[in-house]
C-alpha positions in Angstrom: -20.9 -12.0 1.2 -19.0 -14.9 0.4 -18.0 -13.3 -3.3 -16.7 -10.5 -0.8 -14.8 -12.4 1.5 -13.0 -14.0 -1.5 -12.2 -10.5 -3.0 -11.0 -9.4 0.4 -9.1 -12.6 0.3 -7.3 -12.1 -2.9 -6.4 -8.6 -2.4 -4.8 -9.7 0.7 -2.7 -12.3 -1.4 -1.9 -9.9 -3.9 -0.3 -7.7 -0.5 1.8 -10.0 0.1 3.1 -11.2 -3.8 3.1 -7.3 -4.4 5.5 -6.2 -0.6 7.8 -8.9 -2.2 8.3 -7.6 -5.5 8.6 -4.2 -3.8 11.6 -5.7 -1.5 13.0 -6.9 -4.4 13.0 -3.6 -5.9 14.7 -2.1 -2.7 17.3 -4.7 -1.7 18.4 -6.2 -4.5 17.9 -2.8 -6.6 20.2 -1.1 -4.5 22.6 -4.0 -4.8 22.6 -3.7 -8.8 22.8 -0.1 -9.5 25.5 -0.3 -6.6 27.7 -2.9 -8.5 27.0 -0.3 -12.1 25.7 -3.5 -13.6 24.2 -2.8 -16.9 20.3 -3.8 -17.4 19.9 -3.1 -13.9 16.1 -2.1 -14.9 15.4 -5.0 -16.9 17.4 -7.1 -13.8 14.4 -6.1 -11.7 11.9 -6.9 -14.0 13.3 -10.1 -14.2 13.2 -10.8 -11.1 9.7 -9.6 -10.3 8.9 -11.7 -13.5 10.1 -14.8 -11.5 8.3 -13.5 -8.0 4.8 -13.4 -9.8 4.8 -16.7 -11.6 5.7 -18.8 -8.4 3.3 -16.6 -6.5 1.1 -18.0 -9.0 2.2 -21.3 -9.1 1.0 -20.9 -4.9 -1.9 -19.3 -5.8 -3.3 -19.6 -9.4 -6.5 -17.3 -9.3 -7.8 -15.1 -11.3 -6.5 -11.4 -11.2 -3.8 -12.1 -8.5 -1.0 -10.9 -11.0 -2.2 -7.2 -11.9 -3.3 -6.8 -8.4 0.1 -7.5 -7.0 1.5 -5.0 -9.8 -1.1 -2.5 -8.2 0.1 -3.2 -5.0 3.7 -3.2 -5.5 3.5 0.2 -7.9 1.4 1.9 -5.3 4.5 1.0 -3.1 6.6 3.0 -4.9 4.7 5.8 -4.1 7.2 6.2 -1.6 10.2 6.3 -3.1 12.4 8.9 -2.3 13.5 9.2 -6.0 11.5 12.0 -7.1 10.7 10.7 -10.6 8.5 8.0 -9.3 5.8 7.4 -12.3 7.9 5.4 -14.7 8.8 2.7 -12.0 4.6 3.0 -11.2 3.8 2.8 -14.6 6.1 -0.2 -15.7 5.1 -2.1 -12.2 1.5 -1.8 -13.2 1.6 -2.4 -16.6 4.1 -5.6 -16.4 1.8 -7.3 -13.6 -1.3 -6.7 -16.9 0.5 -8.4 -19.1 1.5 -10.9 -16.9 -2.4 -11.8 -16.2 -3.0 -11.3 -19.8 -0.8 -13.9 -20.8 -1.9 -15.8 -18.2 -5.9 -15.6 -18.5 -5.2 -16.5 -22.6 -3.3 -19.5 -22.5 -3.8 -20.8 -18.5 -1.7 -21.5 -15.8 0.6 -23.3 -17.5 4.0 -23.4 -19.8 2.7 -21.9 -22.6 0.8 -19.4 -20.4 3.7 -17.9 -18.2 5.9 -18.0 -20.8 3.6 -15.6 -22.8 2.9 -13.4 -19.8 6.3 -13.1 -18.7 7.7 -12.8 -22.6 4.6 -9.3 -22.5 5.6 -8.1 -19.0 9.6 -8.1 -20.4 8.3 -7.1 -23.7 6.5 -4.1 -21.5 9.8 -3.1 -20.4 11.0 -1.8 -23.5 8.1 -0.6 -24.9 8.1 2.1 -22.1 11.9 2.7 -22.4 11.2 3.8 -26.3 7.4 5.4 -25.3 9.4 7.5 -22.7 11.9 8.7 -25.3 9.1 9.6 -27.6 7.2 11.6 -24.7 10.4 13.3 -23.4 12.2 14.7 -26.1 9.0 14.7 -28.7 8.6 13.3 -32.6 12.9 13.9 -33.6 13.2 11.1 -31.1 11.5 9.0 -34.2 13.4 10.9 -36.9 16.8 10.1 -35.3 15.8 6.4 -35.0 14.7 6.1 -38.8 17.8 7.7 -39.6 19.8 5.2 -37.4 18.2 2.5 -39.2 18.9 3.7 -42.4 22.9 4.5 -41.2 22.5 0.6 -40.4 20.8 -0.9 -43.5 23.4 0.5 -45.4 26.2 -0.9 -43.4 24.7 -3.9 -43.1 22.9 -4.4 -46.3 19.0 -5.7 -45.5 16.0 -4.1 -47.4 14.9 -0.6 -47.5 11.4 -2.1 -46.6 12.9 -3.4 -43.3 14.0 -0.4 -41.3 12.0 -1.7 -38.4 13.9 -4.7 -38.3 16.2 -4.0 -35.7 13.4 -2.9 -33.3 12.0 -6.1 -34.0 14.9 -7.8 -33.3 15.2 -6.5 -29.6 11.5 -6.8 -28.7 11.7 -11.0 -29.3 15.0 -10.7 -27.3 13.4 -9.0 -24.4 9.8 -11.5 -25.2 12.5 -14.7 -24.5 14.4 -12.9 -21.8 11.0 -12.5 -20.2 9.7 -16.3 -20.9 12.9 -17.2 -19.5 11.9 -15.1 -16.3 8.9 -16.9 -16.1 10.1 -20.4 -16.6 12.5 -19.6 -13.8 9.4 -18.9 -11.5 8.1 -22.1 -12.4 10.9 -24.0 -10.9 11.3 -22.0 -7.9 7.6 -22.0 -7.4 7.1 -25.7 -7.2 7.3 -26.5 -3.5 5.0 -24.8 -1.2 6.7 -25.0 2.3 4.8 -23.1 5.1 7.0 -20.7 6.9 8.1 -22.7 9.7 9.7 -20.8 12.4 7.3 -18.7 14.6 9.8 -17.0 16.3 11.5 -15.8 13.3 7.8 -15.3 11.5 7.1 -12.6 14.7 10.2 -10.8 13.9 9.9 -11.2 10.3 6.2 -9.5 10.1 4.3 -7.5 12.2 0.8 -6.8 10.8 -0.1 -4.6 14.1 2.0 -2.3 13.4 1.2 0.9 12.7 2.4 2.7 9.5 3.6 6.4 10.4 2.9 9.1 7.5 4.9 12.1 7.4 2.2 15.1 6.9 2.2 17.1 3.7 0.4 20.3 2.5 -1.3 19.1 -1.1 -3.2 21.0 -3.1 -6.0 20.1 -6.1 -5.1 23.5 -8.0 -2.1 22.5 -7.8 -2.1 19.5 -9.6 -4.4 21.2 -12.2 -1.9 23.4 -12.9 1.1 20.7 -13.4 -1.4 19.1 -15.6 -2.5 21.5 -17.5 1.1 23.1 -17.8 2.3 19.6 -18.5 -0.4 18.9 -21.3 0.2 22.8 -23.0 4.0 21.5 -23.0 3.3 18.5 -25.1 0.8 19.7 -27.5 2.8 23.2 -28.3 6.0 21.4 -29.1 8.8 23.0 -31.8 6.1 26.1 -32.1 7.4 27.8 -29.2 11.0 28.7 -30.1 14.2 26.9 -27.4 15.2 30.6 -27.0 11.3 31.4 -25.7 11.1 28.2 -23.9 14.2 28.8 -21.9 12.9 31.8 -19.0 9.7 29.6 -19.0 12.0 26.2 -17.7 13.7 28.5 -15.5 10.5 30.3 -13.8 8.8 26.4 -13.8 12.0 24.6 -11.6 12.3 27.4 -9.5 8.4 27.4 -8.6 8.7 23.2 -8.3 12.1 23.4 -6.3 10.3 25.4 -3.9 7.1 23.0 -3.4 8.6 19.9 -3.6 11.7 18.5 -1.8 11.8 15.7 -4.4 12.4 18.2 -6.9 14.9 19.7 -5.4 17.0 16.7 -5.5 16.7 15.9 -8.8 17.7 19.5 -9.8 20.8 18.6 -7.9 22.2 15.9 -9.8 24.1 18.2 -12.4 25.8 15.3 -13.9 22.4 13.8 -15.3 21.3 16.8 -16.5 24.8 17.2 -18.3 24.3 13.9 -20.2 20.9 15.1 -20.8 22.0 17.9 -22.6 25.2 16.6 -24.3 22.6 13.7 -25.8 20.4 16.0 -27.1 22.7 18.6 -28.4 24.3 15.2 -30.5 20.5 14.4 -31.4 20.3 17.7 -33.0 23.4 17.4 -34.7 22.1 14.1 -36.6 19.0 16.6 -37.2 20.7 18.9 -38.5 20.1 21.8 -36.0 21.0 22.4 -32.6 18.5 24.3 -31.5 16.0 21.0 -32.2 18.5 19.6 -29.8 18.3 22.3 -27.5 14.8 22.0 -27.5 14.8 18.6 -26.6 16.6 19.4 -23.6 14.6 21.5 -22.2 11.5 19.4 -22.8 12.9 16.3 -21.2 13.9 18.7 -18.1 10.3 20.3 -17.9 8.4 16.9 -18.2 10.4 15.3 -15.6 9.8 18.1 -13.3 6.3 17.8 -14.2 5.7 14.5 -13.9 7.4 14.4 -10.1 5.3 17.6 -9.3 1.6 15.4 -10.4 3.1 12.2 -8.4 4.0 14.4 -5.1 0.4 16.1 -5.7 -1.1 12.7 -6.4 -0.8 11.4 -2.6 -3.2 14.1 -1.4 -5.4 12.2 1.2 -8.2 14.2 -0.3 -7.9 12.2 -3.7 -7.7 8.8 -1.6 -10.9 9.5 -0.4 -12.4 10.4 -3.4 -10.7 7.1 -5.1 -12.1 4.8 -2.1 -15.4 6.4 -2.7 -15.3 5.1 -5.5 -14.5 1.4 -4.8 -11.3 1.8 -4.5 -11.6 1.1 -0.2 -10.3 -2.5 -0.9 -7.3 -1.5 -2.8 -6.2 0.9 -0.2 -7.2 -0.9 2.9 -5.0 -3.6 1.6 -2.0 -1.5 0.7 -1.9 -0.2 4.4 -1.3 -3.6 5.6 1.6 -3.8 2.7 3.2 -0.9 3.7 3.5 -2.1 7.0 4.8 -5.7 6.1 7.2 -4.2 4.3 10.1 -3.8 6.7 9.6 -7.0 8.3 9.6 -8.9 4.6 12.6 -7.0 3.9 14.3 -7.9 7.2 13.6 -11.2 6.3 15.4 -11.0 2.5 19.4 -12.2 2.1 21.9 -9.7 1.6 22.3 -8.9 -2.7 25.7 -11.1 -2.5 23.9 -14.0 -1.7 20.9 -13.2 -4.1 23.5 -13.3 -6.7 24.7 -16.8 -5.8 21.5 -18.4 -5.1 19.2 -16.5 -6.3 16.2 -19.1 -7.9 16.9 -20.0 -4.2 16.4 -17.1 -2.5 13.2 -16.4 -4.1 11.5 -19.9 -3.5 12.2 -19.4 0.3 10.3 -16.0 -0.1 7.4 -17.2 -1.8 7.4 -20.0 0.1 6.6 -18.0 3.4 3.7 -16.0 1.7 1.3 -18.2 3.4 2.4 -17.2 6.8 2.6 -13.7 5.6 -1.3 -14.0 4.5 -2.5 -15.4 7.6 -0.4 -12.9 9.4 -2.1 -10.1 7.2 -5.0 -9.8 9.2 -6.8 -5.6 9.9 -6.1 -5.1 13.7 -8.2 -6.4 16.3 -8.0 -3.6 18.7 -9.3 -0.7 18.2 -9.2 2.4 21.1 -11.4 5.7 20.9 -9.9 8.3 23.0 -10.6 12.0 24.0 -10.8 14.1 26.9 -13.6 14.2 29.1 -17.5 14.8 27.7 -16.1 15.1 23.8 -18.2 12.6 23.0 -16.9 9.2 23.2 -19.7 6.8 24.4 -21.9 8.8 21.5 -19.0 7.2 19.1 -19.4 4.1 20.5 -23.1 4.1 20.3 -23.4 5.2 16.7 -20.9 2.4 15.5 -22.7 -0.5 17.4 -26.2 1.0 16.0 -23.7 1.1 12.2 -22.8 -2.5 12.5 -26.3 -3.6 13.5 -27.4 -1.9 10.2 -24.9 -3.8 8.3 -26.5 -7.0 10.1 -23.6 -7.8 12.1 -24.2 -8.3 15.8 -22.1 -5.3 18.6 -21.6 -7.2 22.0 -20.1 -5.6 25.4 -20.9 -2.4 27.3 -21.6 1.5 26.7 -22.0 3.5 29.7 -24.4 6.4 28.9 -23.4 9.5 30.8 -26.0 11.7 32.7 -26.1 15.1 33.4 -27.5 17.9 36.1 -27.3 21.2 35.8 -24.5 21.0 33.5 -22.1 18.6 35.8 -21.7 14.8 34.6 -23.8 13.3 37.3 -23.2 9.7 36.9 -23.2 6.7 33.9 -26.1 3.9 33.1 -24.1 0.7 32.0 -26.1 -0.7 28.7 -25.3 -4.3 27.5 -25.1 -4.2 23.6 -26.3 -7.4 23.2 -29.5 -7.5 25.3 -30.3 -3.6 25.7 -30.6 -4.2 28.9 -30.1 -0.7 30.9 -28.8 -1.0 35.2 -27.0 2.6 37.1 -23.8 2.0 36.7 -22.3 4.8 38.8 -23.5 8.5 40.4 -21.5 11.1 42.0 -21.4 11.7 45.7 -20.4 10.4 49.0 -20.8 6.8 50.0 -18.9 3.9 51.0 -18.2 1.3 48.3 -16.1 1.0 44.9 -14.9 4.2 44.0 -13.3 5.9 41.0 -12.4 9.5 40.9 -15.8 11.5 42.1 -18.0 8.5 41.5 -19.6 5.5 43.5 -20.2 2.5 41.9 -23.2 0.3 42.2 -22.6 -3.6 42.9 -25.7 -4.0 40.4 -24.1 -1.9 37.6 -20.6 -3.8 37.8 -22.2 -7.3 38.1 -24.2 -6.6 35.0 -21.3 -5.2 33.0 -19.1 -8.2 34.2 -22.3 -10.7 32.9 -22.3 -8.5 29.3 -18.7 -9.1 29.3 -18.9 -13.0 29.6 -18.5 -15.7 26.9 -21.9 -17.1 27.4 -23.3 -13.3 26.9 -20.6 -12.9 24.3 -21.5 -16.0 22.4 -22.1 -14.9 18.6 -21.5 -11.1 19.0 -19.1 -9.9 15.5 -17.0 -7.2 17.8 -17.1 -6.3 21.6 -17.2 -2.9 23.1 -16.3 -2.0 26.4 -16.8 1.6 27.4 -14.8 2.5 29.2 -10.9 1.2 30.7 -9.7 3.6 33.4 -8.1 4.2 36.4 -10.3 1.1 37.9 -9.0 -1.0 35.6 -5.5 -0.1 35.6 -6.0 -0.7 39.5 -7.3 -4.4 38.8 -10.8 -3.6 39.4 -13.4 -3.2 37.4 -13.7 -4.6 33.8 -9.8 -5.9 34.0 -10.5 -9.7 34.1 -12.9 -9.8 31.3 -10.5 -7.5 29.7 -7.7 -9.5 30.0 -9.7 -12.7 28.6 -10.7 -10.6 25.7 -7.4 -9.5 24.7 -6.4 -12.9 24.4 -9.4 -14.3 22.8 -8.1 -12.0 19.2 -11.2 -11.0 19.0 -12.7 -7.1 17.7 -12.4 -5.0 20.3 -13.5 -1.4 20.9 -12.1 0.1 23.9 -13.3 4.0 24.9 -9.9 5.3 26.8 -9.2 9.2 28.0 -6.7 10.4 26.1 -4.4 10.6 29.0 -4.5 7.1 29.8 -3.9 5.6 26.3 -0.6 4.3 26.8 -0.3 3.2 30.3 -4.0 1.1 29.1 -2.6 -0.4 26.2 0.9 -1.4 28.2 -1.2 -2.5 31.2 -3.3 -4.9 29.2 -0.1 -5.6 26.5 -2.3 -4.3 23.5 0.6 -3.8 21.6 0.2 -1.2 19.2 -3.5 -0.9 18.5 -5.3 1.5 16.0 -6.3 4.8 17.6 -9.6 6.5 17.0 -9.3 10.2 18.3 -13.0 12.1 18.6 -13.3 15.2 16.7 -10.9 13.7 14.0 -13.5 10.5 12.7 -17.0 9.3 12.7 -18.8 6.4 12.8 -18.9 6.5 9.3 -15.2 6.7 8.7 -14.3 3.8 11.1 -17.0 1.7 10.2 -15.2 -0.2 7.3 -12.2 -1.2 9.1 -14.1 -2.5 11.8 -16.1 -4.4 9.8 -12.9 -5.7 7.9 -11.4 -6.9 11.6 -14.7 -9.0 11.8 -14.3 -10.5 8.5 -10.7 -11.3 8.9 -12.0 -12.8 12.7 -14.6 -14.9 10.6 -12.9 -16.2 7.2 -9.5 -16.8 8.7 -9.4 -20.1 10.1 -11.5 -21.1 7.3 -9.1 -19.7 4.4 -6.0 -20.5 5.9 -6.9 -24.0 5.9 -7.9 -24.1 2.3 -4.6 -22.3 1.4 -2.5 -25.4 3.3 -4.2 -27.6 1.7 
């Protein structure tokens, strides 16, 4: 348990070094490619270069650095460019070498000067295995024949055609040391973010991350996999004049599946440049249909490749992934998402990056530790439904889940009863004793009342005695089933409801869908996580309720080892 808590623990670091590289990426990306600076790409890699070594310099564990990469490429998932897999790729790969470099010489000068020199390094690497993927093997014919135009001119060895791409991969390696040096010095204080005003507007880990729903399709990504794979293993056999109808039929079937698609195929002038460069490639070749052809390769790979990254979101494949041990990963990357406007909120404008901007990066990292303890799973939790679809079942199969993964289920669950096929009335249960008291029954009578039932004093003083501290005392998550109209009237479970919300403790809460806002306003719940029956299970939920219990636990704990 404790190896897990420290896993948990590490991912949620890596969250919060990988949502600032990815607000680096957004703000001052858009401030470079706004300005036409040239190396904007290698600008950002830079600058994530510097964002991982001081994170590191905070925080120098093991595998931190490619599970920020993770984190931040996964991030980029989003983008709305619709080539979205070379920015993934390099992300990934640059936060690998980083830990590589790292993990073989240590956490020191010599250490993040070789990872940043490999992450740079990585950079360019892709750049030239890009060209080599796009527009095939005359990508390395019109280099050699470059080099030799250039030894020529310049007059080295005919054994050293390679030079020159030796050359620019120790410019990028000290460019990238350079990077990493830089993260050093910004990276050497490690000021707590002070303001807690400021720290409430700047991150909101309750939040709730809204996805826009898409229709994905596993045959579908087969197929712009397969089609993708026949493209690159055919290559000059099928003639440019053949290949032509078969780009056509291909971007008309992606422009109408995917909106990112359709924006690419808007941008005429790239594809002009596209073609002009390839056309002069094929020149140098000596034949313009090579260069034809290597048009219309590059144009049916990119299409590809944003086809299989659209496809590649499919909730289905998620589930297999976090099957597969992947739950961490994800449930982390949730709470990234949803720092992510408040870290960027929290960023200087690109004019003043420019000025300041070892600065500007060491007041970022230096609030990471408020941004870990505020990275916390939500505490609230409501299950909701209309009447009889089965909530108090939820609720009694997750307390009976999280005693079988020997934590402890506190609070109340009020069994309903039946009579010829009318609710009749509820038994209150208390979790944490099993012990079992009427709780209400329908019919006349004088006393509390609540819609077509009469509650017993017995039932309500036994619910109100689960709901205490002392009964409370070492329970992992409370349950209180359920909040209604009684409540929202001031009777009921309201005071022990109000003492709980305040406490920060789990809490499952079984509303009727009809009441779920005017609950969650009533008791200021903020924006809690909705469970809806008929679209989960116990099984489903179990994890992240389990995950709010061991951020309850470790936090105090690992927040004052991380200050230390």
């Amino acid at each position: 348990m404790e190896n897990h808590s420290k896993g948990k623990l590490l991912w949620r670091k890596a969250a919060v070094l990988g949502s600032l590289w990815a607000a680096s990426e957004i703000i001052f990306g858009s401030f470079l490619h706004n300005a036409h600076l040239p190396f904007a790409g290698e600008s950002l890699t830079f600058i994530g270069i510097i964002i991982l070594i001081s994170g590191h310099r905070l925080w120098p564990e093991p595998g931190l650095l490619w599970r920020a990469g993770f984190v931040c490429a996964a991030m980029k998932s989003v983008s709305p460019s619709a080539v979205i897999f070379g920015p993934m790729i390099a992300i990934s790969m640059e936060g690998i070498f980083a830990e590589a470099g790292v993990s073989f010489m240590g956490g020191n000068f010599a250490g993040y000067a070789l990872g940043g020199g490999l992450a740079m390094c990585w950079a360019l690497a892709q750049k030239l295995l890009n060209l080599l993927i796009y527009y095939g093997p005359d990508a390395v014919s019109i280099y050699l024949r470059g080099a030799e135009w250039l030894r020529l001119r310049c007059g080295f060895g005919p054994g050293n055609l390679w030079a020159p791409l030796i050359l620019l991969f120790a410019v990028y390696f000290l460019a990238g040391a350079s990077a990493a040096l830089s993260g050093m010095r910004s990276g050497k204080g490690k000021t707590y973010f002070p303001n807690p005003s400021t720290a409430k507007q700047a991150f909101n880990p309750r939040g709730r991350c809204e996805n826009t729903a898409h229709e994905y399709s596993i045959a579908a990504l087969g197929f712009h996999v397969l089609f993708m794979s026949v493209v690159m293993a055919v290559g000059r056999k099928i003639p440019a004049v053949a290949l032509l109808p078969v780009a056509g039929v291909y971007g008309y079937i992606c422009a109408r599946s995917y909106p990112r698609v359709r924006g690419v195929l808007k941008r005429t002038g790239v594809w002009a440049g596209v073609l002009f460069a390839s056309l002069t490639a094929g020149i140098i070749l000596g034949s313009a249909e090579a260069g034809f052809y290597m048009a219309l390769r590059a144009f049916l790979l990119t299409l590809a490749f944003a086809a299989i990254g659209y496809e590649l979101v499919n909730p289905v494949i998620r589930g297999r992934l976090e099957r597969l041990g992947g739950g961490a990963f994800f449930e982390t990357l949730e709470y990234a998402f949803c720092a992510l406007p408040g870290i960027i909120e929290g960023l200087p404008s690109g004019r003043e990056f420019a000025r300041r901007p070892l600065a500007v990066i060491g007041r970022a990292v230096a609030r990471a530790p408020f941004l870990l303890d505020s990275m916390r799973p939500p505490a609230v939790f409501i299950i909701t439904g209309g009447h009889g679809s089965g909530k108090s079942t939820l609720v009694s199969e997750l307390a009976e889940a999280m005693r079988v993964a020997g934590k402890k289920p506190g609070g109340i669950l009020a069994e309903g009863l039946w009579e010829n096929g009318l609710r009749a009335g509820f038994d209150l249960v208390a979790l944490s004793s099993g012990r079992r008291v009427p709780l209400c029954r329908r019919g006349p009578g004088d006393g509390i009342r609540a819609g077509k039932f009469l509650f017993f004093e017995e039932g309500l003083a036994a619910g109100l005695s689960a709901l205490s501290p002392a009964e409370l005392s070492g329970t992992d998550a409370v349950f209180l089933d359920e909040v209604g109209s009684l409540e929202l009237e001031g009777g009921g479970w309201s005071v022990p409801l109000k003492e709980l919300c305040r406490s920060g403790r789990p809490l499952v809460l079984v509303v009727r869908n009809y009441l779920v806002e005017r609950v969650a306003a009533h008791f200021n719940l903020g924006r809690p996580v909705i469970w809806k029956i008929g679209e989960i299970t116990a099984a489903t939920v179990l994890p992240k309720l389990l995950a709010a219990v061991e951020a309850d636990k470790n936090t105090d704990t690992l927040t004052d080892c991380d200050r230390a």
